[in-house]
C-alpha positions in Angstrom: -110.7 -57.0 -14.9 -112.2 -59.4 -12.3 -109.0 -59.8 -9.9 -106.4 -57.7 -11.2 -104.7 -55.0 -8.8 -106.7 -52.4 -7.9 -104.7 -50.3 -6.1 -101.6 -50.8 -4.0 -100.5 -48.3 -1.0 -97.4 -48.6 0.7 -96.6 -46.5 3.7 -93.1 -44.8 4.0 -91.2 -43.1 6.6 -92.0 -39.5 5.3 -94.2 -39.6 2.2 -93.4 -36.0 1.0 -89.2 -36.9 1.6 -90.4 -40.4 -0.7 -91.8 -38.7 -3.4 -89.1 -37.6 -5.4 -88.1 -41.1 -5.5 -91.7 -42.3 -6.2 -92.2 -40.0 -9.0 -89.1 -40.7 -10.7 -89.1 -44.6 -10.6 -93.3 -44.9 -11.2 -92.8 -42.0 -13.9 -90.5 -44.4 -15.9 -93.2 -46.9 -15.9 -95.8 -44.3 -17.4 -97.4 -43.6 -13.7 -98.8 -39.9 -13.2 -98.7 -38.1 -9.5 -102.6 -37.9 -9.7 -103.1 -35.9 -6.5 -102.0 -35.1 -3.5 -103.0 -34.6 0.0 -102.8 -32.0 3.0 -101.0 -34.4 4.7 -98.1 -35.7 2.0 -100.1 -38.8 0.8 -100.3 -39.1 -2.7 -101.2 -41.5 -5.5 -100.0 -41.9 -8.9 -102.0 -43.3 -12.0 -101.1 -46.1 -13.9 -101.0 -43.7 -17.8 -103.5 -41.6 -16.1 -106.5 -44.4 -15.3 -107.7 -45.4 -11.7 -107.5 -48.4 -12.2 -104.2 -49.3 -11.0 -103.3 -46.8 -8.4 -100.3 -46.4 -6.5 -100.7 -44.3 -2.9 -97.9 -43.4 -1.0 -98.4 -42.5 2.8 -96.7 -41.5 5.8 -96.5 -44.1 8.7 -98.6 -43.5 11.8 -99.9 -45.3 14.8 -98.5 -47.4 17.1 -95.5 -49.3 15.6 -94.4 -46.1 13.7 -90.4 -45.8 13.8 -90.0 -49.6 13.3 -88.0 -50.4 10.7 -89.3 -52.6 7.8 -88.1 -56.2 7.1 -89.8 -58.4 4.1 -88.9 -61.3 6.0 -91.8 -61.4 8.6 -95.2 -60.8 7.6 -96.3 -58.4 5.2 -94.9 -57.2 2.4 -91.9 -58.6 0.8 -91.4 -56.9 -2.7 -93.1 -55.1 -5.6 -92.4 -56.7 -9.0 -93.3 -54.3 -12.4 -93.2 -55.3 -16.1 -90.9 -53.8 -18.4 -91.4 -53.7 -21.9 -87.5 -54.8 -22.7 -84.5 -55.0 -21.3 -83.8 -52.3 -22.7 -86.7 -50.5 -21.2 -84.8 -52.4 -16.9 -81.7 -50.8 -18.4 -82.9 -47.2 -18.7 -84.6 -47.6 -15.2 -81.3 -48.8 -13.7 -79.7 -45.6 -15.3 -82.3 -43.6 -13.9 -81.5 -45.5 -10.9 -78.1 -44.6 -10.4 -78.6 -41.1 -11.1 -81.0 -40.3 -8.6 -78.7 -42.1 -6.0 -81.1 -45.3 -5.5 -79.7 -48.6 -3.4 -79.3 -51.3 -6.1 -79.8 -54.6 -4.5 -78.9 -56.5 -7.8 -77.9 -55.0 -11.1 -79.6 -55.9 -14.2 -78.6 -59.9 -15.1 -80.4 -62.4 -16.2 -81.7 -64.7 -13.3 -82.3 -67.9 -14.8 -83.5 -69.8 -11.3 -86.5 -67.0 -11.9 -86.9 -68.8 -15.7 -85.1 -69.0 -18.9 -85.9 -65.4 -19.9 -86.2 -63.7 -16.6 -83.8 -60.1 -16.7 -84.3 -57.6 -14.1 -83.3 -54.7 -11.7 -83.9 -54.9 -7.9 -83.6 -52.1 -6.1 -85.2 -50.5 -2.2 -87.3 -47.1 -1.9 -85.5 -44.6 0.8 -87.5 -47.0 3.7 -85.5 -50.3 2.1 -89.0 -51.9 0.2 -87.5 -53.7 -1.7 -89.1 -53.3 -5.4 -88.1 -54.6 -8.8 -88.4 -54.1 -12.2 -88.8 -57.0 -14.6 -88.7 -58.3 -18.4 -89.5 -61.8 -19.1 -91.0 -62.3 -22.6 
């Protein structure tokens, strides 16, 4: 599909300590741990096809150890589709029992549009992501 998402990687403090976390939420949402690397980077498949990947790496370089903010430049947050709102209230169960930061609840947030319900919620680094139904 001419301009969709290819792939998305998002670099984390400790990728193999980011994970658990990873698999969990991105399994909800029918991602598969595809492979992963000698040194912790991994991706996971959108229902097993490459083409929408999710990779997961540790940070390196030069500004390694900064801590992230989504109010300078670069990323901001992550937005998924849910099938229902039933479907942002079983990930916010999920949530809460693998000891994720909620940022907001499920709600609806009508300034997002009349139908807009979703969970946000950080990764162990803070990224903020969220997960969305708006039919």
């Amino acid at each position: 599909m001419r301009g969709g998402v290819h792939h998305i990687d998002l670099t984390v403090k400790d990728a193999a300590r980011s994970r658990p976390f990873y698999e969990a939420v991105l399994g909800h949402m029918g991602y598969v741990l595809a492979t992963v690397y000698p040194d912790g980077y991994c991706d996971f498949d959108l229902n097993g096809a490459r083409f929408c990947s999710i990779g997961i790496r540790g940070e390196s370089g030069p500004n390694a150890g900064r801590t992230h903010d989504r109010y300078t430049p670069g990323l901001h947050h992550i937005a998924w589709q849910a099938e229902s709102r039933a479907d942002v209230d079983a990930l916010y169960a999920l949530l809460r029992e693998i000891g994720a930061t909620i940022l907001d609840p499920p709600a609806d947030y009508p300034q997002y549009g009349p139908t807009y319900y979703a969970v946000f919620f950080a990764d162990p680094d803070g990224l903020k992501l969220e997960y969305v139904h708006k039919p």
